[in-house]
N, C-alpha and C positions, 0 to 999 in steps of 0.2 A: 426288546423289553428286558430281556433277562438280561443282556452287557451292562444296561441299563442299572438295573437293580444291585449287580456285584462293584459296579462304579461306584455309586452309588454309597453302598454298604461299607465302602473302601476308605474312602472319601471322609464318611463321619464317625469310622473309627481310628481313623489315621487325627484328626481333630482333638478325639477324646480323648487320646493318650498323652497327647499333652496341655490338657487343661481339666480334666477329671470334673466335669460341668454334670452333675447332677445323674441321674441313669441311665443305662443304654440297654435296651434291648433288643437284641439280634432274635427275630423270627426265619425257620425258613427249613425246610425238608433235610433230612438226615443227606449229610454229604456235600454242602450247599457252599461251605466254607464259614461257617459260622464261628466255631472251634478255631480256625486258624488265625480267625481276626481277633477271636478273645484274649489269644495267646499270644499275637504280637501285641494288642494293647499293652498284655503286660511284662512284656518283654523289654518295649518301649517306656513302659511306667520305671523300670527299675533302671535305666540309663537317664532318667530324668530324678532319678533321687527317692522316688517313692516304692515302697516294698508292698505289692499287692500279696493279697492272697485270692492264688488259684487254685479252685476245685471242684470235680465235679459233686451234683447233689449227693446224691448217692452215699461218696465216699463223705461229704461232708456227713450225714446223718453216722455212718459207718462210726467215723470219728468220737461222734459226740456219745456213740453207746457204749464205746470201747472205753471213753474216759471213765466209766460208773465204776472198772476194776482196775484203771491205772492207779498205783498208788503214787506215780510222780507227777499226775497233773488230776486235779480234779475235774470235773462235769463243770463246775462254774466259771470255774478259769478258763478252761477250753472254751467254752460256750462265750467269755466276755471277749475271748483275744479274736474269733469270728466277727461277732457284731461288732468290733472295734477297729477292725483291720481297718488302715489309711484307704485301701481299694479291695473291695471283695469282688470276683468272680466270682459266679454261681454257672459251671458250666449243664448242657444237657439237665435243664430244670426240666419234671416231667417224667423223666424216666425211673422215678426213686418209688420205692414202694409206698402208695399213698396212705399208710395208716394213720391213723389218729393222731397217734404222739409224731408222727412225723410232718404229719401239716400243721402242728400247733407249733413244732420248734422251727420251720421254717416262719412260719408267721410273725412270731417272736423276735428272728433276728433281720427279717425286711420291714417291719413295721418300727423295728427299732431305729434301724437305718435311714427309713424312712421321715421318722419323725426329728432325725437331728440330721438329714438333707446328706445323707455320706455317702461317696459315690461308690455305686456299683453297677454292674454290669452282668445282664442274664442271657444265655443262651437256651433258646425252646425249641423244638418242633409240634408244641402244642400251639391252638388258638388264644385269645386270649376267652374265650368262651368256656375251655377243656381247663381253666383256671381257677384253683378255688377263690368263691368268691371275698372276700378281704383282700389275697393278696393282689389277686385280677382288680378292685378297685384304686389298688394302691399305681398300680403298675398303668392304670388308665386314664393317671393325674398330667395333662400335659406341660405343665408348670416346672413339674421334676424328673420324668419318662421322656425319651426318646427312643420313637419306633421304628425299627428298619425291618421290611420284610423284604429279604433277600429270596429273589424268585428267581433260582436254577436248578436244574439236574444233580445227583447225585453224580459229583466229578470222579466217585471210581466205577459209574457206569458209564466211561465214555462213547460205548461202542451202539446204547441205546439210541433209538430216534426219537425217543420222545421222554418228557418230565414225568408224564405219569405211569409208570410201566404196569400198575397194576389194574388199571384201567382204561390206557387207550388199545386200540387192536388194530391201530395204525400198520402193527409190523404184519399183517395178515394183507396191507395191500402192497407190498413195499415196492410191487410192481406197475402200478398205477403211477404212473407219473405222465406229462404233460406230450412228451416223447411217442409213451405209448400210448395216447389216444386215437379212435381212430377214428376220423372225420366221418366217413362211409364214403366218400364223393361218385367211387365206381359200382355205387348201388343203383339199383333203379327207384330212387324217392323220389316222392313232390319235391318243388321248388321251397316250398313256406316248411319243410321237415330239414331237407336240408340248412334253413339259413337259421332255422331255430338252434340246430345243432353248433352252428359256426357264431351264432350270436353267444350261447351259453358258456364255449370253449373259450372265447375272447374275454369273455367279465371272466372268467374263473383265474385267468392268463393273467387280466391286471389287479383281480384282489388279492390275487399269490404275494403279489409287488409289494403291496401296500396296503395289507386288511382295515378295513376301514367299514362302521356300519354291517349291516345286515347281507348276505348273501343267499336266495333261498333257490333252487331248483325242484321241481315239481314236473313229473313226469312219468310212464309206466315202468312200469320194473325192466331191466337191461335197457332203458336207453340213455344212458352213460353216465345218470349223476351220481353214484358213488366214485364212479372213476375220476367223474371233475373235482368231485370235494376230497378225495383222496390225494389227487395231485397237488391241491392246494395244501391240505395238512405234509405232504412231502418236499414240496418245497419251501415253504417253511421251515420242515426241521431239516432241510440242506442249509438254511441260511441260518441255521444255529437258535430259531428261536420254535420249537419242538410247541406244539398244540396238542389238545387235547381231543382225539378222535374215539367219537365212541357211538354205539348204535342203539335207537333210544330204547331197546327194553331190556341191552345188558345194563346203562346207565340206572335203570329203574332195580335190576337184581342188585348192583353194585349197593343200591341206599341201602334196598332191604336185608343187604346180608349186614347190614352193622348192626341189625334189632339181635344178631344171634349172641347168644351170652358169650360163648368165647372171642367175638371179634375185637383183633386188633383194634381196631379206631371207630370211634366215636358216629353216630349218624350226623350228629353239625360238621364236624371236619369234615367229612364226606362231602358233604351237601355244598361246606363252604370252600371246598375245591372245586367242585364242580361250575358252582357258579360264578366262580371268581376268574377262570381259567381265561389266560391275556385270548387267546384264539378258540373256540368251543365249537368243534364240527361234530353236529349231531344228523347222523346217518339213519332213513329208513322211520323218521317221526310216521306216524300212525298206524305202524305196524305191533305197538301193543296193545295190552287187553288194558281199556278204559273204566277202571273201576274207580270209584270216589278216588282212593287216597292218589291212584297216579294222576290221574285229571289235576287235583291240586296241586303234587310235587312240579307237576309240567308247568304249569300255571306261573306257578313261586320260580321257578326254574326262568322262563322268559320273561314274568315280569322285571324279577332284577338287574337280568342281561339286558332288557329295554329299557329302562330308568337308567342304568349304566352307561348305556351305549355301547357295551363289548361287543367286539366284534365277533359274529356269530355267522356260523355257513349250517342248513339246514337242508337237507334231501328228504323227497316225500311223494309219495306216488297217489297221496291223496290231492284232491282239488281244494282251495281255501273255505267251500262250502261244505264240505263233509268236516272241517277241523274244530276244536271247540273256539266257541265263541269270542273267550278271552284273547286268547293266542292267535287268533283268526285278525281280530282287530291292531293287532300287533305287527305282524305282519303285512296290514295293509297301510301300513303307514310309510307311504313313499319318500319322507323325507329320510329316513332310517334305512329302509329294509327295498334290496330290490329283486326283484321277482323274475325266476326266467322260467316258461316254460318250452320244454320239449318235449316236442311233438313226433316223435319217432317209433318206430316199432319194434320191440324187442330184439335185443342182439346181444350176446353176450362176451363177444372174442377179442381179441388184442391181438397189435400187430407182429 
């Protein structure tokens, strides 16, 4: 999904740079290549005859305060040769300091652009949610907006395994993989504990392949299904497409630390990563404390991943009768979701 997305991303900026059709916005995590495309746009723009202007916000605001004590260009002029420009780049929109006068003169010169249809191009790592609203309305016209959300890694982390780094704790199993599972075969189990074991290691084996639908394991603590859902979130991010592994009551701290005043990001960004994530292996469900607001976040959390149909892998040592109702029913929906229990007894070793 993510080759996907950078193809993708590729694809319809390589298009734009030579026909300048209306706006392009590139969405997509710091490092993602967003900047590189905006920049061969116009790099391409000016081998085709037109003379963009690139800049980022920031410095574009930098610019327009600096003009108030140029005495060789005014504030007006500056401000009209912006809104005028044949191609404006607006690179890292978002990261400028949002004051007042700065969201009105942003507004000003997209709403201007806007309304006489001139083509520009935005680069965010915001949602379009984290967007003040005017210009987020403008940018949400599909008429004259075109959306790319380019969904990859931060390419100068290549050495990560995973897209979310501040959130999965994937790299806590990096040992768990399919390799090191261990069957138990030279133990003394029942028949029906061992094939539960050989059943659950087999689907784990072929949703690695090709995640599709719901994956849940349900079973007591040590008998193997963090290691089955581990292996999956590792073999995937062997095969370059990096999931999102996370255990459900750090996912629950993760929301709650965006209520703290100095938090980086937003609780919707949060939220709309989490539930947006192409693979979402949530490790260890009903092991937190069930108070109203998590009961809901869970809730909102697997209904959209259910409406969605994202593929989702689930581990849980409860039984579908102790789980809450909503999610219970979610779950039982065989067309979707399929269920493996093992039946084993605690073990916690590798080979």
């Amino acid at each position: 999904m993510q080759a996907e997305s950078i193809d993708y991303a590729y694809q319809i900026s390589k298009h734009y740079s030579s026909n300048h059709d209306g706006w392009l916005l590139l969405q997509g995590k710091y490092g993602c290549g967003k900047t590189h495309l905006a920049a061969a746009i116009a790099n391409e723009s000016v081998v085709n005859g037109v003379q963009p202007l690139f800049i980022t916000v920031p410095d574009l605001l930098d610019t327009l305060r600096f003009s108030y004590d140029n005495p060789k260009s005014t504030f007006e002029q500056r401000f009209d040769e912006i809104r005028n420009s044949a191609l404006l780049i607006l690179d890292d929109f978002g990261t400028h300091n949002a004051t007042g006068w700065a969201q009105e003169k942003l507004f000003q010169i997209l709403n201007y652009r806007y309304i006489n249809k001139f083509p520009t191009v935005i680069t965010t790592n915001l949602s379009l949610n984290e967007i003040e609203g005017r210009i987020r309305s403008r940018l949400e016209d599909p008429e004259l907006v075109t959306r790319v959300l380019i969904n990859a890694p931060d390419y100068r982390r290549l050495k990560d395994d995973t897209s979310h780094p501040e959130l999965s704790s994937l790299n806590l199993h990096s040992k768990r993989t399919f390799g090191t599972f261990d069957l138990r075969k030279g133990e003394a189990l029942k028949a029906e504990e061992l094939q539960s074991l050989q059943r659950a290691f087999k689907a784990a084996e072929n949703y690695a392949k090709d995640p599709a639908g719901w994956l849940v394991f349900i079973g007591p603590y040590g008998s193997g299904k963090t290691h089955l859902a581990a292996s999956i979130a590792n073999y995937r991010a062997s095969e370059g497409h990096p999931p999102l592994f996370v255990v459900v009551p750090d996912l629950l701290d993760h929301l709650r630390a965006t209520f703290v005043p100095r938090s980086s990001v937003s609780y919707d960004r949060r939220f709309e990563e989490i539930r947006n994530a192409p693979l979402l292996v949530l490790d260890d469900l009903g092991t937190q404390s069930m108070t109203p607001w998590v009961k809901e976040k869970l809730y909102q959390l697997f209904n959209y991943r259910y409406n969605a149909e994202l593929p989702t892998v689930v581990t849980s040592s409860d039984s579908l009768d102790e789980m809450d109702a909503r999610i219970r029913s979610r779950l039982s929906d065989t067309r979707l979701c399929s269920i493996h229990y093992i039946n084993m007894p605690t073990y916690t070793g590798l080979k």
